[in-house]
C-alpha positions as CSV (number, residue, x, y, z in Angstrom):
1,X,-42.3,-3.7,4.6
2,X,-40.1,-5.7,3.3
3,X,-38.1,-2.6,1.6
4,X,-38.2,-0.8,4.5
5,X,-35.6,-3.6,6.7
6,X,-33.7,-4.1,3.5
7,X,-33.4,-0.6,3.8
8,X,-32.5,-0.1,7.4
9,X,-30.3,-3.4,7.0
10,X,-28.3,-1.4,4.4
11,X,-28.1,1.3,6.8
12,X,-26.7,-0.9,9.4
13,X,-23.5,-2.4,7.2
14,X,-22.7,0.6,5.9
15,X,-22.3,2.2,9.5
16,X,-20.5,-1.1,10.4
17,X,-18.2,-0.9,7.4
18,X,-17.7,3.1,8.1
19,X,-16.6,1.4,11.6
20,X,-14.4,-1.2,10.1
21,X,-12.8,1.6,7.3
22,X,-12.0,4.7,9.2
23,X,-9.0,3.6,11.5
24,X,-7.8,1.8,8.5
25,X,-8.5,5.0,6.2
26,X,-6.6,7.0,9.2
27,X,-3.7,4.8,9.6
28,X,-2.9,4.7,5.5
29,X,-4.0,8.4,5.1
30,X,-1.6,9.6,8.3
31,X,1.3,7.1,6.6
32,X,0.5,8.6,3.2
33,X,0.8,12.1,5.1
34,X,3.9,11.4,6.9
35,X,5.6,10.3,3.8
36,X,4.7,13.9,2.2
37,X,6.5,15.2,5.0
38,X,8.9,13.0,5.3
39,X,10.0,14.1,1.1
40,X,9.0,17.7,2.1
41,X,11.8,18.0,5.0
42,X,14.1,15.8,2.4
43,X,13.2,19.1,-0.1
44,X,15.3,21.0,2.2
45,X,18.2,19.2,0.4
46,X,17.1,20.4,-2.9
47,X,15.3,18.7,-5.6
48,X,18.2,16.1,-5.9
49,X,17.6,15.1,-2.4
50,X,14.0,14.4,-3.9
51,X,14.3,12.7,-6.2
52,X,16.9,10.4,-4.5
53,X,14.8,9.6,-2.2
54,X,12.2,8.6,-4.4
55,X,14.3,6.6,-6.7
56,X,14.0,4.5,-4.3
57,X,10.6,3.5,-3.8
58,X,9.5,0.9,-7.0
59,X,13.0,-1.0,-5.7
60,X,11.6,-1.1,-2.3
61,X,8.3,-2.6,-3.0
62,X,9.9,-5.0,-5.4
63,X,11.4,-5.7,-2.3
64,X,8.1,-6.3,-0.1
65,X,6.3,-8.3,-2.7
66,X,6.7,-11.4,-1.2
67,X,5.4,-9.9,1.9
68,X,2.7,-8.0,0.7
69,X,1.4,-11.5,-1.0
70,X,1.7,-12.8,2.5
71,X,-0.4,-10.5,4.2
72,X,-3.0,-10.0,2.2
73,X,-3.0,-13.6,2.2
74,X,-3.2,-13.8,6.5
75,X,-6.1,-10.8,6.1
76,X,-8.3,-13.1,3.8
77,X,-7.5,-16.3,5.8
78,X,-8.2,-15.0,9.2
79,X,-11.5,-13.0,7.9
80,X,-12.7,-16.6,6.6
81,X,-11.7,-18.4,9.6
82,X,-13.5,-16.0,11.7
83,X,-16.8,-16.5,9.9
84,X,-16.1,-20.1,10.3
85,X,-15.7,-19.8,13.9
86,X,-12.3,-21.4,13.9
87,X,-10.1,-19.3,16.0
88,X,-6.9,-22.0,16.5
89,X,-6.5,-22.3,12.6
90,X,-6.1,-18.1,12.5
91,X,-3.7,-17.9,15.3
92,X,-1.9,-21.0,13.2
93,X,-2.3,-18.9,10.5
94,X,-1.0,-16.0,11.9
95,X,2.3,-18.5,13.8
96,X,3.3,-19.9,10.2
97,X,3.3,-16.3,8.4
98,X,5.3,-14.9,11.5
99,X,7.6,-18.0,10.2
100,X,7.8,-17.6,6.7
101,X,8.5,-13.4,7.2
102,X,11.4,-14.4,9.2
103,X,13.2,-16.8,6.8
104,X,12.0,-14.6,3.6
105,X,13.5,-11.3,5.5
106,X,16.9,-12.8,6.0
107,X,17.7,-13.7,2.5
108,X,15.5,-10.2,0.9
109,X,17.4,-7.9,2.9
110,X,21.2,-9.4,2.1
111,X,20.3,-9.7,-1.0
112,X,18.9,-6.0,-1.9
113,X,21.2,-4.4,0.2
114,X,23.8,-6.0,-1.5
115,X,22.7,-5.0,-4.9
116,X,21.8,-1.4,-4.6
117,X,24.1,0.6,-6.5
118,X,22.7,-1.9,-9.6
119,X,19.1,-1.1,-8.1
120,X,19.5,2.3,-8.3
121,X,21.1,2.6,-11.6
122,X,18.3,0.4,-13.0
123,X,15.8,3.1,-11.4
124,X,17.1,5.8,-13.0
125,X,19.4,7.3,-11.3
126,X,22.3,10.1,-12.9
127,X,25.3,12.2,-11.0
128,X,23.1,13.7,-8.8
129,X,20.8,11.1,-7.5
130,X,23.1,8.2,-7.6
131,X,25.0,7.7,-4.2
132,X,22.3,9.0,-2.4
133,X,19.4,6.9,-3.8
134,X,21.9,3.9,-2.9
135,X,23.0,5.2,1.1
136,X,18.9,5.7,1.9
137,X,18.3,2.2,0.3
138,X,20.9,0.3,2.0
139,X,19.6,1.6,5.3
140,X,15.8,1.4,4.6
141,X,16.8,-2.8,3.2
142,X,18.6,-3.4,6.4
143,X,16.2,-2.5,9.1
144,X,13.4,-4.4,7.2
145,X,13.1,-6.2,9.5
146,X,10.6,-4.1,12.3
147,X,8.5,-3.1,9.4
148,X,8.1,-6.8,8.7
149,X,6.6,-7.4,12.0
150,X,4.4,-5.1,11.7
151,X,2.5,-5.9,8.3
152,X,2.0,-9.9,9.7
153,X,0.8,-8.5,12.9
154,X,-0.7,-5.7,11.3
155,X,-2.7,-8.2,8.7
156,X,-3.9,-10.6,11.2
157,X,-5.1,-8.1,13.6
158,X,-7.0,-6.5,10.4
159,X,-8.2,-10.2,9.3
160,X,-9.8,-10.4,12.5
161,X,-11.7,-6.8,12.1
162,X,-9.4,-4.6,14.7
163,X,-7.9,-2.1,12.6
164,X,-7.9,0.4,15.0
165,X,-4.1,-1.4,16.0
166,X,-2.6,-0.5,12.7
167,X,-3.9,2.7,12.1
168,X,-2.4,3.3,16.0
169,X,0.7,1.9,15.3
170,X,1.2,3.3,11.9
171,X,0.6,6.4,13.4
172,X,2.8,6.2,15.9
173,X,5.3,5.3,13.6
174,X,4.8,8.2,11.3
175,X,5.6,10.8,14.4
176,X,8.5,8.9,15.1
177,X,9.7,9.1,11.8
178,X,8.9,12.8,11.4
179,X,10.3,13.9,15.1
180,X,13.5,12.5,14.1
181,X,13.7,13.5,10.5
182,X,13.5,16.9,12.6
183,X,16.6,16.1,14.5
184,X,18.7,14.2,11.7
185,X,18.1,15.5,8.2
186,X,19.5,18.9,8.8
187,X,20.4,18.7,12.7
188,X,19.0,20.0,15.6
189,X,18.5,20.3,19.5
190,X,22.4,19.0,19.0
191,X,22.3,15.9,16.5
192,X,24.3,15.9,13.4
193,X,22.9,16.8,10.4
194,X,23.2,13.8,8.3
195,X,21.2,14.8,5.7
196,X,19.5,11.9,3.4
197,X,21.1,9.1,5.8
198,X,19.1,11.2,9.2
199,X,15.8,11.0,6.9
200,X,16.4,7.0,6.5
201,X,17.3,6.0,9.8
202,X,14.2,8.1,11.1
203,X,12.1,5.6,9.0
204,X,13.8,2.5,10.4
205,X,13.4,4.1,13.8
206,X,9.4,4.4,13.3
207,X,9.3,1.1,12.4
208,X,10.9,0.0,15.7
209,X,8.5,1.5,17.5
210,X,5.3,0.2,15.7
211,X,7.1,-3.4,16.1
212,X,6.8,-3.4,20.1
213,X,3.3,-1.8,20.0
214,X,2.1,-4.2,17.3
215,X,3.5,-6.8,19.7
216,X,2.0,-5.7,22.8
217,X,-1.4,-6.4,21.1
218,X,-0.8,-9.8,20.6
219,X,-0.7,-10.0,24.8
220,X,-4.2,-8.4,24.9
221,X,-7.1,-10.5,26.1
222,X,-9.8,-9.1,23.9
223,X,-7.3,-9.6,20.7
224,X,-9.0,-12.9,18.3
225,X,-5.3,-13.8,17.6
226,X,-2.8,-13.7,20.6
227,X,0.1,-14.8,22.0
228,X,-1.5,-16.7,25.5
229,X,-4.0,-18.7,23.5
230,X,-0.6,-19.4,21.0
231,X,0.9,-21.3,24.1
232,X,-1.6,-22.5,25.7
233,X,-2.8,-24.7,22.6
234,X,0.5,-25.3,21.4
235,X,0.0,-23.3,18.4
236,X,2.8,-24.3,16.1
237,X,4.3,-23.8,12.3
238,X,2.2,-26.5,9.9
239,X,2.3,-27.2,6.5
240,X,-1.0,-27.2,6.1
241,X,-1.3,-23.7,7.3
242,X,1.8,-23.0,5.3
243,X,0.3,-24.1,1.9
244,X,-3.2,-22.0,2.4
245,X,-0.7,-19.0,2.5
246,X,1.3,-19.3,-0.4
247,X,-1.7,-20.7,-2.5
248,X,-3.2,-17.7,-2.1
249,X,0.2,-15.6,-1.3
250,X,1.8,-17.1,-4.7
251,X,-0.3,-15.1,-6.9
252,X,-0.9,-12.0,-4.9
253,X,3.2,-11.8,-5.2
254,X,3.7,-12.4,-8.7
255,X,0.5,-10.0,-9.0
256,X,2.9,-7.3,-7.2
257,X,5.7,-8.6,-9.1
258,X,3.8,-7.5,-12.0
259,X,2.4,-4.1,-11.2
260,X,5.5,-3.0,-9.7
261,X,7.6,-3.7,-13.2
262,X,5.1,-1.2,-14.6
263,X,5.4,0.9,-11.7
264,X,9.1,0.9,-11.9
265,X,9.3,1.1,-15.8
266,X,7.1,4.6,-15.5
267,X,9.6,5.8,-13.2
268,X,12.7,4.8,-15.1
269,X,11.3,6.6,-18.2
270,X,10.3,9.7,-15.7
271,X,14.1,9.9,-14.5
272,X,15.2,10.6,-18.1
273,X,13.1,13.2,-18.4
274,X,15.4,15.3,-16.0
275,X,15.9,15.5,-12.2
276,X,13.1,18.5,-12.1
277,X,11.2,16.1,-14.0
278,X,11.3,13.5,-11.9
279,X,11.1,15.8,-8.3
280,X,7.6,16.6,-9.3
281,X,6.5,13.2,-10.9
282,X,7.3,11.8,-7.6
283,X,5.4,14.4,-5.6
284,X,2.1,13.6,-7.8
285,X,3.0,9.7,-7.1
286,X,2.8,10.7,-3.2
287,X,-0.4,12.7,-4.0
288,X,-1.6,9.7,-5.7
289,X,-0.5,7.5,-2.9
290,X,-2.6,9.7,-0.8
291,X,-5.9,8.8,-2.2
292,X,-4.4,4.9,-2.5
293,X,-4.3,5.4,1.8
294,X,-8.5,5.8,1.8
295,X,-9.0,3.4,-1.0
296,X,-7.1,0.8,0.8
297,X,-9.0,1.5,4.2
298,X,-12.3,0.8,2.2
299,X,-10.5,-2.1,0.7
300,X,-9.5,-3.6,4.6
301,X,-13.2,-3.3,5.6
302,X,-14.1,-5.2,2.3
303,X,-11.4,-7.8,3.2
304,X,-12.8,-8.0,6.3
305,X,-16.2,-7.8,6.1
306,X,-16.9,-10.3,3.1
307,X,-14.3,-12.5,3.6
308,X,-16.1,-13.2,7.0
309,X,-19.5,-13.4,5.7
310,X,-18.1,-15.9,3.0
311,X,-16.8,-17.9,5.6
312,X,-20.1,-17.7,7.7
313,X,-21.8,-18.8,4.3
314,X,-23.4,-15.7,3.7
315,X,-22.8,-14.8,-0.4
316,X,-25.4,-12.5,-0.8
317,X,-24.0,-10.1,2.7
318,X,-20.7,-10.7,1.4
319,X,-21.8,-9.0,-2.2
320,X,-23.6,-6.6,-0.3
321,X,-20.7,-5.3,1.8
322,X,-18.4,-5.3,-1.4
323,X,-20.8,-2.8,-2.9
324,X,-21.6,-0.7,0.0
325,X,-17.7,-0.1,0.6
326,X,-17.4,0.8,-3.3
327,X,-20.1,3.5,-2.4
328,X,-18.2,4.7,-0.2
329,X,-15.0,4.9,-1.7
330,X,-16.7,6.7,-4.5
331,X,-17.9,9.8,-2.6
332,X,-14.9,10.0,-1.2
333,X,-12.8,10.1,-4.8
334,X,-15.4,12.8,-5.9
335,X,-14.1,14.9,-2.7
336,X,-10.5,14.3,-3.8
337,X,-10.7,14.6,-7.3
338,X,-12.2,19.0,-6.4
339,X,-9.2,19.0,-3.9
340,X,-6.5,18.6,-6.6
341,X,-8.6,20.5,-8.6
342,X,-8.4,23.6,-6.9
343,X,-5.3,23.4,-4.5
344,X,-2.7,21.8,-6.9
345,X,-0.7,24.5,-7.3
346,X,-1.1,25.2,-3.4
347,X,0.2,22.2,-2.8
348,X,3.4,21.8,-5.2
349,X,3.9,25.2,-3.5
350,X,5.1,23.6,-0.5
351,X,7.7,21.6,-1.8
352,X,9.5,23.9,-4.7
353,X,9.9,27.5,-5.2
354,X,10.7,27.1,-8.8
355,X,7.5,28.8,-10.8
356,X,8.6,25.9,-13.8
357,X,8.2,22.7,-11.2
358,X,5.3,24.3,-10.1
359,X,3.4,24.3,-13.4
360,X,4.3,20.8,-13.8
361,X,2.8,19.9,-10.8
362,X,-0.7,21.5,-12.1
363,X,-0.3,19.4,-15.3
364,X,0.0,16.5,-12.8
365,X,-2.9,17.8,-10.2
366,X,-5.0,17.7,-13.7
367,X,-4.6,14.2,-14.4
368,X,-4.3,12.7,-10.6
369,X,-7.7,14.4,-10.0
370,X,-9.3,12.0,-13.3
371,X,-7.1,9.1,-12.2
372,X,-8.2,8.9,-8.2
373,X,-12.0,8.7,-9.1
374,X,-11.1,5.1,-11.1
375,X,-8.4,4.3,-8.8
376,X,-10.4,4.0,-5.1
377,X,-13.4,1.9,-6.7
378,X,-10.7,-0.9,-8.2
379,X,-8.4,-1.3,-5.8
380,X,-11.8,-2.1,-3.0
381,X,-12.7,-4.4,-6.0
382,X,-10.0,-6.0,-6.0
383,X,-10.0,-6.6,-2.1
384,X,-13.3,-7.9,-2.4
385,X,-12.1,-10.7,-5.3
386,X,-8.2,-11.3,-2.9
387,X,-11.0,-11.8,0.2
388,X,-12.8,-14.8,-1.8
389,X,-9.5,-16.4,-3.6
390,X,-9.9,-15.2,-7.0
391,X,-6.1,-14.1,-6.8
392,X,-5.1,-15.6,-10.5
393,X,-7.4,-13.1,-11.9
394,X,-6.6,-10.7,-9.9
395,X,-2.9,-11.4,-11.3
396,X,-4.0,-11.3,-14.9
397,X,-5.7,-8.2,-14.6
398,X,-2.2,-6.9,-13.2
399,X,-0.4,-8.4,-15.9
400,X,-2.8,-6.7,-18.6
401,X,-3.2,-3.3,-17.1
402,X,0.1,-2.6,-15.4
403,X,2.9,-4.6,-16.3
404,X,1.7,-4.4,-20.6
405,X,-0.7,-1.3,-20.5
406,X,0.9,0.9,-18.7
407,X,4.6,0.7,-20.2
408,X,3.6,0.4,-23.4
409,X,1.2,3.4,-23.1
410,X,3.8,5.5,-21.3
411,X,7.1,4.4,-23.5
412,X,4.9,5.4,-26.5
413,X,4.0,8.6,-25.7
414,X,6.8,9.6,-24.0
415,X,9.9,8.1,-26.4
416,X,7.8,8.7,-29.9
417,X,5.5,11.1,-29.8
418,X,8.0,13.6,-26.7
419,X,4.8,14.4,-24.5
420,X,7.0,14.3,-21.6
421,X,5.3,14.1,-18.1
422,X,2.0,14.1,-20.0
423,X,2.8,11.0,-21.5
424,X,4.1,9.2,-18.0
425,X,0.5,10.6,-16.6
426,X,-1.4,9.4,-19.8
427,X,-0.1,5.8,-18.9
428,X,-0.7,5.7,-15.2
429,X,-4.3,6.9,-16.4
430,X,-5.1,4.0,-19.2
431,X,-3.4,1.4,-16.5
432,X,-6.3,2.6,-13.6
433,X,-9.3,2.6,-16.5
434,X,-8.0,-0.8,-17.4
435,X,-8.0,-2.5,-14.2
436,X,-11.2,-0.5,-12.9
437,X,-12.9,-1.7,-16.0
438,X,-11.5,-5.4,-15.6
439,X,-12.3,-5.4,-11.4
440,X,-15.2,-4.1,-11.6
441,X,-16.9,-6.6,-14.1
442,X,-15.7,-9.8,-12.0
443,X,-17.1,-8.4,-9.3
444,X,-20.8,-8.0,-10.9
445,X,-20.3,-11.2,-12.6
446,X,-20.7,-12.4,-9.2
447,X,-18.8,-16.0,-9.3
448,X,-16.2,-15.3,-6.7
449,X,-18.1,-15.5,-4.1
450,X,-18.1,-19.1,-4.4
451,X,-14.6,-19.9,-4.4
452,X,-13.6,-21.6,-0.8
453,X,-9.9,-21.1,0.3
């Protein structure tokens, strides 16, 4: 008997964390998506263009780390203040983030537009990649801003369990983007072609839109964290609130900080490869960030769904949840992993015409497919451990895997023993293993649940 409700029990979270996951799963999956279009009407330029564009990515998150720290910091505090019924402290919450984004934008934005050409040169870039690498980054810096706006709302709403708002504003925002990459990149229906800068201010443009919608929400009666209850309790900035962010934001950041020197470091040595080279690694790194969008749905229901149970005081649902949305994620690596399996070439196919890019894009399909199986269980393991407050291991586990595993792995292989793309793909691999191996051991250890944030 006893089996039998654990059993139908089971049944019931998963179908509420499927419920939680999928809009989430739909919004990072349709971002994912739009950014593969977004490069393949950029390959219209040539594999330059490409590779440009995607010089420009490891700068950009270095960028957002601060903000990425913050939000996953508001997702875990308004989860926990949810379970603990306290619904002023997670609109304060959500009030002295919206604060702290403001002032950090400001000075981020100045500063990294100011210093792109040396950005880009760090990347990687050459003669061909250079001034264009550096015109799409000053623009995508500069209107920061709106994307900002977003994420806090975004987070918040997400803490809260509503993630249908982000996946609708991300979507939004991905049509935007792609509607007037149609119009600007090469020029039509009677706007200039302007090339790389059309396909950058089309981002920016997206993220205006999903600013006002994400905005609009906070007006909505049925939303946990609005904008009426905001003045009608006098919701202000506090320290207090202020410190619970950056205690847990502090080492979420310098976590980021971390993986994105590894990150950045494996492009750099991919650049120097050749601009080919580098054209297709960045196509298997959007391929890879295309199972990263359903492992990080999985991993916003985990947020969500433990970090409110911890708050309610229930460690053993909160446990439960964290491996239910592992499940999950794992079934749906297995259908990934036959999907690069057996339309990699298919899929490099849309981008280049060149039968020699092509083949390196197999090579790559080959070892995303191993790579996405490890990747989807640790990153939801690692949501479970940011949900509970166990963010300085989380930050170690960065440290070891990405920032010192990964380079080293990849530098090796690639500068002494001349595998080429093998060897950048031979890192990313023994950085995932790592952290899946690390993540997954704290979590079955089973002490973070009693950390209180």
């Amino acid at each position: 008997m006893m089996e039998a409700t654990a059993s139908l029990n089971t049944r019931g979270m998963t179908r509420k964390a499927i419920s939680v996951a999928w809009p989430a799963m739909m919004e990072s999956f349709f971002v994912a998506l739009a950014g593969m279009i977004d490069t393949m009407m950029v390959s219209a330029l040539g594999s330059s263009a490409v590779a440009a564009v995607g010089l420009t990515n490891q700068p950009k998150f270095i960028g957002l780390t601060l903000f990425f720290g913050i939000n996953v910091a508001v997702s875990a505090l308004v989860a926990r203040r949810k379970g603990e019924q306290r619904q002023e402290n997670a609109n304060e919450i959500l009030v002295t983030a919206s604060v702290l984004t403001l002032i950090l934008c400001v000075a981020v934005s100045v500063l990294f537009v100011a210093l792109a050409p040396w950005m880009m040169r760090l990347a990687g870039s050459n003669a061909d990649t250079h001034d264009g690498a550096v015109l799409y980054f000053q623009i995508i810096m500069g209107g920061m801003f709106f994307n900002l706006v977003t994420m806090v709302i975004n987070a918040a709403q997400r803490g809260s369990g509503n993630t249908r708002l982000s996946m609708t504003t991300n979507l939004t925002s991905s049509l935007v983007n792609i509607f007037f990459n149609y119009l600007l990149i090469e020029g039509h229906l009677g706007f200039p072609a302007l090339g790389i800068r059309g396909a950058a201010i089309a981002t920016v443009l997206g993220t205006v839109v999903s600013a006002v919608l994400a905005l609009l929400s906070l007006f909505r009666k049925s939303s946990y964290v609005r904008i009426p209850l905001i003045r009608e309790k006098g919701i202000r900035f506090t320290r207090e609130s202020a410190r619970a962010i950056w205690r847990l934001a502090y080492n979420t950041s310098l976590e980021n900080i971390a993986a994105r020197i590894g990150f950045l470091a494996t492009a750099v040595v991919a650049a120097r490869l050749g601009t080919e080279e580098f054209a297709a690694h960045n196509i298997g790194m959007n391929i890879l960030g295309l199972g990263f969008s359903f492992a990080d749905g999985m991993q916003v229901a985990a947020v969500a769904l433990t970090g409110e149970a911890l708050g309610a005081g229930q460690k053993e649902m909160a446990r439960r949840y964290g491996s239910i949305c592992q499940r999950i994620g794992f079934v749906i690596s297995l259908l990934l992993a036959a999907l690069l399996f057996f339309g990699g070439e298919w899929f490099y196919g849309l981008y280049f015409r060149e039968a020699h890019i092509i083949e390196m894009g197999v090579l790559i399909s080959r070892y995303t497919m191993v790579i996405v199986l490890l990747q989807i269980s640790q990153i939801i393991f690692t949501g479970c451990l940011r949900a509970a407050g166990d963010v300085r291991y989380t930050l170690l586990g960065a440290i070891i895997s990405i920032a010192i595993i990964r380079t080293a792995v990849t530098v090796v292989l690639v500068e002494v023993f001349h595998l080429g793309l093998s060897g950048v793909w031979l890192g990313v691999l023994a950085d995932q293993l790592s952290r899946f191996t690390l993540m997954s051991l704290r979590f079955k250890q089973g002490k973070w649940v009693d950390l209180r944030i």
